[in-house]
C-alpha positions in Angstrom: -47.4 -3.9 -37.9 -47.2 -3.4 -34.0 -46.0 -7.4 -34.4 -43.2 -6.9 -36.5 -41.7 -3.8 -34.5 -41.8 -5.8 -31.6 -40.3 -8.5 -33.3 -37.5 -6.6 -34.8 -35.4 -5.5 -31.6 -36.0 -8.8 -30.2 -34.3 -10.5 -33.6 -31.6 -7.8 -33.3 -30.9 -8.4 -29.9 -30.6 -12.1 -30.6 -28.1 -11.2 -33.5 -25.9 -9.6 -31.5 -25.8 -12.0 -28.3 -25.0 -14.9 -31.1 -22.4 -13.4 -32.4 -21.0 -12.2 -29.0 -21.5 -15.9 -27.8 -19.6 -17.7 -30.9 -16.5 -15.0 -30.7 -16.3 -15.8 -26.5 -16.8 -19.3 -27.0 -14.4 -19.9 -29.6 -11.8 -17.6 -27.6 -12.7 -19.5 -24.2 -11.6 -22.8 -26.1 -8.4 -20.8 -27.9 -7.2 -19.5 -24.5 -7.6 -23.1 -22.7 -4.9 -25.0 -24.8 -2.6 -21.9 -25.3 -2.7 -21.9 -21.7 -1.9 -25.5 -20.7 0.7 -25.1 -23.1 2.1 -21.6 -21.4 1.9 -23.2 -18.5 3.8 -26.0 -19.4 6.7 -24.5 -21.1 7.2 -21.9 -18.3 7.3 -24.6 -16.0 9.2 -26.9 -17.8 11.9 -23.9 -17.8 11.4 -22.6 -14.4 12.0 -26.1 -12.9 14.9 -26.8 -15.3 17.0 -24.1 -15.0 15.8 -21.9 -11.5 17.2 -18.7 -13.0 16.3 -15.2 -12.9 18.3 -15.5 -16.6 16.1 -17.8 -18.0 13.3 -16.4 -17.1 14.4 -13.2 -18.7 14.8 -14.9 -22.3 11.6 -16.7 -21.9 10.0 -13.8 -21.4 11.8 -11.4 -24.1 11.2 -14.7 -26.7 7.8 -14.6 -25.5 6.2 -11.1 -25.1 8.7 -9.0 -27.4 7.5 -10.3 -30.7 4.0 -9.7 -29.5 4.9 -5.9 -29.5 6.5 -5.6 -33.0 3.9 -7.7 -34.6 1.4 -5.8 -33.3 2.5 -2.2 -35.0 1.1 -4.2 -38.0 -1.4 -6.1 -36.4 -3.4 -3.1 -35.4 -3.0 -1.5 -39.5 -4.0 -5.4 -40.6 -7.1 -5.2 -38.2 -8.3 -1.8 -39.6 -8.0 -2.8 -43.3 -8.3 -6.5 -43.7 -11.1 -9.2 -42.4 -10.6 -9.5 -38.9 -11.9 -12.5 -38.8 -9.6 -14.2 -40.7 -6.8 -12.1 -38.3 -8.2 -14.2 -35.5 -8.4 -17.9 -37.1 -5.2 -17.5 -39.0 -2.3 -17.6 -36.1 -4.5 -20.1 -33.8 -3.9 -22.5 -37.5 -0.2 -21.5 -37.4 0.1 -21.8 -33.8 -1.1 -24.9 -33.8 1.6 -26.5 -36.6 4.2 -24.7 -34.6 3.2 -27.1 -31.4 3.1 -29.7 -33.3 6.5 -29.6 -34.0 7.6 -29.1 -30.6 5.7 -31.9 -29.3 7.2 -34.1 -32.4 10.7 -32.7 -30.8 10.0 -33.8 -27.0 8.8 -36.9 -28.2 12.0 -37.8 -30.0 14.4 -36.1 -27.7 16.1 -33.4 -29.4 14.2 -30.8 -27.9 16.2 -28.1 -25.8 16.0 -24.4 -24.8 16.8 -23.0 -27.8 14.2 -24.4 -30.1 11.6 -23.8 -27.0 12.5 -20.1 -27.3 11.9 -20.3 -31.4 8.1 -21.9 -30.5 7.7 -19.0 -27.7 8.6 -16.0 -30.3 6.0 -17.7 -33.5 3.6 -17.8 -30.9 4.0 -14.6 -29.2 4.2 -12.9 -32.8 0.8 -14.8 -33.4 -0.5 -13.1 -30.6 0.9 -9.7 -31.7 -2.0 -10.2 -34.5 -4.4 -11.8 -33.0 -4.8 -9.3 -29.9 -5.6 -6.4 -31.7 -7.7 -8.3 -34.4 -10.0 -9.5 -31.4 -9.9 -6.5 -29.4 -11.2 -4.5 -32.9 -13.4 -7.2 -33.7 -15.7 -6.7 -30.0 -17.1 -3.5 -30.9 -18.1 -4.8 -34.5 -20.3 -7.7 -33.3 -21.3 -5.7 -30.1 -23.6 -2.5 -29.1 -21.6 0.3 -27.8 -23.5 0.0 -24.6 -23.0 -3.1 -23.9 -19.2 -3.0 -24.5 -18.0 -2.7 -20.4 -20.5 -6.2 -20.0 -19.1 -7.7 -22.4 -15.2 -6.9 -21.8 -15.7 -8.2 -18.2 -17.3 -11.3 -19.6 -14.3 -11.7 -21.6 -12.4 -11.1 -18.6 -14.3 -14.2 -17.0 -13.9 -16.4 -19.3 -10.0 -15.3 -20.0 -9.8 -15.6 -16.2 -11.7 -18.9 -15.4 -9.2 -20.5 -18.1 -6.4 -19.7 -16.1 -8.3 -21.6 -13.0 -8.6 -24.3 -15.1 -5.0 -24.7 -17.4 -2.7 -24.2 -14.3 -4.9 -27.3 -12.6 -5.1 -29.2 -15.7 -1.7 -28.5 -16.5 -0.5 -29.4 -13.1 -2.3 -32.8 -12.9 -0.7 -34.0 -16.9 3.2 -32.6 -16.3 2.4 -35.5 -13.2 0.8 -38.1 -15.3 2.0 -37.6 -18.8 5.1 -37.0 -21.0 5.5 -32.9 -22.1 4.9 -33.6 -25.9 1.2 -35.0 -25.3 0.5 -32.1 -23.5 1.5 -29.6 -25.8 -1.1 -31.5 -28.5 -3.6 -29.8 -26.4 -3.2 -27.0 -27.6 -3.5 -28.5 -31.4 -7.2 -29.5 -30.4 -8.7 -26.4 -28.9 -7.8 -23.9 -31.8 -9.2 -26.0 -33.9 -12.2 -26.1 -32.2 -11.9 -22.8 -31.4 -11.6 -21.2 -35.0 -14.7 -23.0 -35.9 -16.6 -21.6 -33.7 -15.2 -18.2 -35.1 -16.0 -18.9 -38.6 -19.1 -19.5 -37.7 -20.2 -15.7 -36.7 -22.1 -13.4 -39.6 -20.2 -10.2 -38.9 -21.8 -7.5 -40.1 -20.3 -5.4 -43.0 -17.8 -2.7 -42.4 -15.7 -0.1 -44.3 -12.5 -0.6 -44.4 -9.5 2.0 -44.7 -8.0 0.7 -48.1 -8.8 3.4 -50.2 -7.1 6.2 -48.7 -4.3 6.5 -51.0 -1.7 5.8 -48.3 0.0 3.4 -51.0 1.2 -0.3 -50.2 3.8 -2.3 -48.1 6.2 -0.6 -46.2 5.1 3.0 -47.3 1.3 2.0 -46.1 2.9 0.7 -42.3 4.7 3.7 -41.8 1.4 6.2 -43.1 -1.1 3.6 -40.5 2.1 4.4 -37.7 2.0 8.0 -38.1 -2.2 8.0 -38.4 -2.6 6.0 -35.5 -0.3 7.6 -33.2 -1.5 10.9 -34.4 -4.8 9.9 -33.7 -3.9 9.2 -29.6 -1.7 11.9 -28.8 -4.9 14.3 -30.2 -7.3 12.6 -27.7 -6.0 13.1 -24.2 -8.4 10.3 -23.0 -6.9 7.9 -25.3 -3.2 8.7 -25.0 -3.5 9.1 -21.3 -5.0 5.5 -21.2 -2.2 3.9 -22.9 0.5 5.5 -21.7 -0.7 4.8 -18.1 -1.0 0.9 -18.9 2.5 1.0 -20.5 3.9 2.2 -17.5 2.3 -0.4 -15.2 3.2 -3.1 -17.3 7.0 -1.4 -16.8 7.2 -1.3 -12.9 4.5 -3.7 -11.8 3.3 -5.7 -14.3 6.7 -7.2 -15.7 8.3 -7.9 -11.9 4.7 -10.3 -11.6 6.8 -13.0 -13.7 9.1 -13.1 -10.7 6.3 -14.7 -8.9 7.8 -18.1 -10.6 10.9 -17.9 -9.5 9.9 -16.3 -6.2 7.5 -19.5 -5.1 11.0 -21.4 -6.5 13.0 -20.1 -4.2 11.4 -18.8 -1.0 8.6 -21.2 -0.4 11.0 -24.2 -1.2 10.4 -26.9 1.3 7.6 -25.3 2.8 4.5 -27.1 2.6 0.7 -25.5 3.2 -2.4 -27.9 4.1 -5.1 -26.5 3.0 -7.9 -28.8 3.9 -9.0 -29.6 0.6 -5.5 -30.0 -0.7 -1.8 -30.2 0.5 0.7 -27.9 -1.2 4.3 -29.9 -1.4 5.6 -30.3 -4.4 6.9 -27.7 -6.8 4.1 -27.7 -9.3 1.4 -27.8 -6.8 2.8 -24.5 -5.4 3.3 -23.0 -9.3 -0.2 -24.2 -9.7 -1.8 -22.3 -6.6 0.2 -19.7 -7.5 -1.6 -19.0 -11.0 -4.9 -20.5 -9.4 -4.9 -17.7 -7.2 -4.4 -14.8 -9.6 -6.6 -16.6 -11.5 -9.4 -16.8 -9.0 -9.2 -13.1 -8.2 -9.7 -12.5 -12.1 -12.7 -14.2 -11.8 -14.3 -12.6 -9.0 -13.5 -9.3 -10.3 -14.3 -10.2 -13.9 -17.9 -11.3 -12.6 -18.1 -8.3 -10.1 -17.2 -5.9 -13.2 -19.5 -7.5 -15.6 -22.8 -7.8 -13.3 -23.0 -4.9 -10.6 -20.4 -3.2 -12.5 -21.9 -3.1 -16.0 -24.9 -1.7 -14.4 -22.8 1.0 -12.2 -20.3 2.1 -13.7 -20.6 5.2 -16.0 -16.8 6.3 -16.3 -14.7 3.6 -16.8 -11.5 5.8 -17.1 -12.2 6.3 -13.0 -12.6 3.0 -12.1 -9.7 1.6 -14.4 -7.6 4.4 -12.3 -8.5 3.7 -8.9 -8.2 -0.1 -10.2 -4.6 0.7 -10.7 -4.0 2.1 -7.1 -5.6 -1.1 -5.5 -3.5 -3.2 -7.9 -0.3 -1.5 -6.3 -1.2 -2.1 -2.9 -1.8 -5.8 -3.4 2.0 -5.9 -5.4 3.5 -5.0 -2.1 1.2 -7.2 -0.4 2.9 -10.0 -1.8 6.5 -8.8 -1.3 5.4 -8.2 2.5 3.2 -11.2 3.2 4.6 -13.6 6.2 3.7 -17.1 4.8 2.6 -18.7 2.1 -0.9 -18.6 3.0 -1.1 -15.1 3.2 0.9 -15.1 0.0 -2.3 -16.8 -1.7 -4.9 -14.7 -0.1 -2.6 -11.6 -1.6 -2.7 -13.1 -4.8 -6.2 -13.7 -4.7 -6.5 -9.6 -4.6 -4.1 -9.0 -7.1 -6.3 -10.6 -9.3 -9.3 -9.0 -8.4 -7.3 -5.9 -9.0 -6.3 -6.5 -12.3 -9.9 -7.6 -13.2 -10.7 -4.0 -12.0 -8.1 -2.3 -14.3 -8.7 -4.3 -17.7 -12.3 -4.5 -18.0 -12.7 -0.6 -18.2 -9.0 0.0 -19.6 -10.9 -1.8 -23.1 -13.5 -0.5 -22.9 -12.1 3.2 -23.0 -9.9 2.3 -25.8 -13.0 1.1 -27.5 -15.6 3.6 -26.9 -13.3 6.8 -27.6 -12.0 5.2 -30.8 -13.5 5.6 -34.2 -14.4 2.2 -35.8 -11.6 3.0 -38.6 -9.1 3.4 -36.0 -9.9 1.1 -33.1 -7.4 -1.8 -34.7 -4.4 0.6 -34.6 -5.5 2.3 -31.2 -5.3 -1.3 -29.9 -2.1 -1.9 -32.0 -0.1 1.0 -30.4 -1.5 0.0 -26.8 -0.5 -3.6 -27.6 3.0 -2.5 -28.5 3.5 -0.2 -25.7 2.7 -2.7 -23.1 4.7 -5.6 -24.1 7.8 -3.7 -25.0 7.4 -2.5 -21.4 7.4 -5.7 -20.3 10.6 -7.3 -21.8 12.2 -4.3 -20.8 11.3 -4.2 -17.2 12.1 -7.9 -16.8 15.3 -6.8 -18.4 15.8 -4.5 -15.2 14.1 -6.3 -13.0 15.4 -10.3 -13.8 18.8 -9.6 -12.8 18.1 -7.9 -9.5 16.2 -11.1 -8.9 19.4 -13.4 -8.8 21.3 -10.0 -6.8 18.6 -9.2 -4.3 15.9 -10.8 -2.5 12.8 -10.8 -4.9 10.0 -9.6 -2.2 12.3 -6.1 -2.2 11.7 -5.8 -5.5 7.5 -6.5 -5.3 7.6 -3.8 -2.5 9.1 -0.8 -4.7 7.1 -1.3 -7.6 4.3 -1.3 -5.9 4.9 1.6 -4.6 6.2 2.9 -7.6 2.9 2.2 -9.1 0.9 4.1 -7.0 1.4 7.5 -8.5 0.5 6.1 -11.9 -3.4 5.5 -10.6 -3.5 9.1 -9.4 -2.0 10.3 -12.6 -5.0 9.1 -14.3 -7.6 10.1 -11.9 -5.9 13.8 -12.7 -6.2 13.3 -16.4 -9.6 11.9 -16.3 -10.9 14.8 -14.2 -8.8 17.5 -16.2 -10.7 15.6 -20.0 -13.9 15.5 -18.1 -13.9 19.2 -17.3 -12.8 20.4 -21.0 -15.4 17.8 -22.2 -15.6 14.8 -23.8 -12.8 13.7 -25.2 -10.5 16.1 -24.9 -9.5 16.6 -28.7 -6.0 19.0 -29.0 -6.6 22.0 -31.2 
């Protein structure tokens, strides 16, 4: 008897780090060729055109669908099988690149059509992100959710060491359609390691009389946002990341055109490898960020895992440092101390979305988690679009450091917002529910 209750935690622990294991793996190998294939097609458009323009409708193609997509995404995670919501647009993705690399390779690709592949896969994305964001805490102890988010973070962060490098060395080697087949290989790979996870069995919300279609959408819109605005930790959480992803986050696609421009002709010996070209610098430029996720992804999901008890606090003080390190890279002198900059950016941002999850997780009921998600999705990348809006013409008006230096400031105030709100929710208790 004393056997078998020892046995059974250690089988349920098991259970749970499988299925953690299978979700991150088959993500890690999902995010790799999406990736290279980002990389690519930003690059292929940054070094094509030069353009704040450009930039603008590569980025409203790419990020805006994301955000309508996802006011359905987050209903479709909280009703339907969220695993199938992850395989599904990595399969459709897929065929879409396809296509584009059939269109490279026989020359009638151009911007156009590009911008047609960015917006299938962006509103892939808008389903996927909330599917896999709901699908954590289903396969995961609520304990263990902060570890596991920063882990994600990791692995989400060492692809992005990896793709910009990779990416860097095939634009130099190979034609642009063989790249883009990448892509085609890892979400296949990817979804089977998906399909292979045992999810445990969950209620869904399909029997709540809220009817079908369009009726049903505009009921799960009115639910979920009902849901935030009554829980001040929640509401406060999102609205804070849609804001930096307005002033701060948005103007950090700039960084392109900005290491374009500025840092054109300069070169940088790093002792281990020579910046000259164009793509090297693009490259270091993403390796950098990328770098900093990593360290701050690991940092979060060791000492921090074991530290941290409020992640609202941290994810609000991450927000602060994040500022700083913006007008860091508007003020920096050189492009060394550009990189090193960069480097804390992305520790920053590590800070911020590890615990910025895991609140939206922990304070949400499993019922509603998918459209919580859903609503933060859509609030941050309608921010986006509309700050590069603002933000992408100044660039081709005004130098682009002046514009790194006033959101960064500009962000600042956000952080401390949050701190207040966090300290207002903590001293009502819990999570602040309004009467």
């Amino acid at each position: 008897m004393k056997g078998t209750m020892h046995m059974e935690p250690q089988s349920a622990d098991r259970a749970w780090r499988s299925r953690v294991a299978l979700l991150l793996t088959g993500q890690a190998f999902s995010l790799l060729g999406s990736s290279i294939v980002q990389y690519a097609i930003w690059w292929w458009i940054v070094l094509q055109e030069q353009t704040g323009t450009a930039l603008l409708m590569a980025t409203l193609f790419g990020v805006l669908p994301q955000g309508v997509v996802s006011i359905f995404g987050g209903s479709w995670a909280d009703r339907h099988n969220r695993k199938l919501l992850i395989m599904l647009p990595d399969l459709i993705i897929a065929g879409v690149t396809v296509l584009l690399s059939v269109s490279f390779a026989t020359g009638w690709a151009n911007l156009a059509f590009i911008f047609v592949v960015l917006l299938i896969r962006s509103a892939g994305a808008g389903v996927q992100s909330p599917a896999v964001q709901s699908f954590i805490p289903d396969v995961t102890p609520s304990g263990k959710l902060l570890r596991v988010n920063s882990i994600f973070s990791v692995i989400n962060s060492a692809n992005m060491i990896v793709a910009p490098a990779v990416a860097a060395v095939l634009i130099n080697m190979v034609p642009l359609w063989s790249i883009l087949l990448v892509d085609v290989t890892t979400a296949v790979i990817g979804v089977g390691f998906v399909a292979m996870i045992r999810a445990p069995r969950r209620r869904t919300g399909d029997g709540d009389g809220s009817g079908r279609g369009p009726a049903r959408v505009v009921a799960d819109l009115k639910a979920g946002l009902s849901y935030v605005m009554g829980r001040a930790r929640l509401r406060s959480t999102i609205l804070a990341d849609a804001t930096v992803c307005l002033i701060s986050v948005a103007p950090m696609n700039l960084t392109l055109l900005l290491m374009a421009r500025e840092y054109e002709g300069v070169d940088l010996n790093l002792w281990f490898v020579n910046l000259s070209t164009a793509s090297d610098k693009l490259a270091a430029n993403e390796l950098g960020w990328s770098i900093g996720m990593l360290l701050g992804g690991a940092i979060m999901s060791t000492i921090g895992a074991k530290l941290i008890r409020n992640p609202m606090r941290v994810a609000a003080w991450g927000i602060v440092f994040y500022a700083v390190t913006v007008v860091g890279l508007g003020v920096a002198p050189g492009l060394l101390a550009y990189l090193v900059i960069d480097v804390l950016n992305g520790i920053a941002t590590a800070v911020c979305a590890g615990p910025l999850r895991t609140v939206l997780q922990s304070e949400s009921d499993e019922s509603m988690v998918g459209r919580v998600f859903g609503l933060d999705t859509t609030m941050a990348t309608f921010a986006m679009p509309i700050g590069m809006a603002l933000f992408a013409p100044l660039a081709d008006v005004i130098p682009i450091a002046v514009i790194f230096i006033v959101c960064g400031v500009a962000t600042v105030p956000v952080g401390v917002w949050l701190s207040v709100q966090e300290r207002r929710t903590s001293a009502v208790g819990g999570e602040g529910h309004v009467a």
